[in-house]
C-alpha positions as MATLAB code, in Angstrom:
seq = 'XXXXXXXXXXXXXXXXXXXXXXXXXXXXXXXXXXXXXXXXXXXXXXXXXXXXXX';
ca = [
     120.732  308.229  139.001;
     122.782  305.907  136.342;
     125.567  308.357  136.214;
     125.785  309.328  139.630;
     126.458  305.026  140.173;
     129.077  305.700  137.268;
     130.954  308.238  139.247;
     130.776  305.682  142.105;
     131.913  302.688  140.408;
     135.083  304.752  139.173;
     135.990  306.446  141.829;
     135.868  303.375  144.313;
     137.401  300.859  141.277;
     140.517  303.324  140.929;
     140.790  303.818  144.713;
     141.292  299.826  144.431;
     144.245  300.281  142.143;
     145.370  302.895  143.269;
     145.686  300.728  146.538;
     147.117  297.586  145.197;
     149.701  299.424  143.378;
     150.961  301.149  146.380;
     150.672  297.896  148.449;
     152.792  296.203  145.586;
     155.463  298.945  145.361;
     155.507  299.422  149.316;
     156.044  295.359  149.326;
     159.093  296.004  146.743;
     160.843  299.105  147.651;
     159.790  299.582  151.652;
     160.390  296.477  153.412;
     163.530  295.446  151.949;
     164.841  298.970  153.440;
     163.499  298.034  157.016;
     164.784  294.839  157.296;
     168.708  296.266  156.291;
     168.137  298.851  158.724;
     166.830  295.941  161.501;
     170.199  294.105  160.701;
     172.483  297.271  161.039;
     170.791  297.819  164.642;
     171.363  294.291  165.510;
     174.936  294.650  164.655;
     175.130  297.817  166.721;
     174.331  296.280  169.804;
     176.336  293.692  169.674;
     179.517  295.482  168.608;
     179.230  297.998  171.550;
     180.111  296.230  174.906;
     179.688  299.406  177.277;
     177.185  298.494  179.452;
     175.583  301.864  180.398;
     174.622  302.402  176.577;
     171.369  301.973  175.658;
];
């Protein structure tokens, strides 16, 4: 029973990291890309005065 808790322990420990590194990298690489894109849409709208656009 001691090495099935073993297997356990590493399996949920690296799913951990494995988690926080992907959170950290999403934080870094991700959202800085969303929020240019959310500031080229803004400009879109504004820039095109035809009302029937949506």
């Amino acid at each position: 029973m001691g090495f099935f808790k073993t297997i356990v322990f590493s399996a949920l420990l690296s799913g951990i990291v494995a988690g926080a590194v992907q959170t950290g990298l999403q934080n870094l690489l991700v959202y800085p890309l969303i929020i240019s894109a959310e500031t080229y849409e803004g400009l879109e709208k504004s820039a095109n005065p035809n009302p029937h656009s949506q």
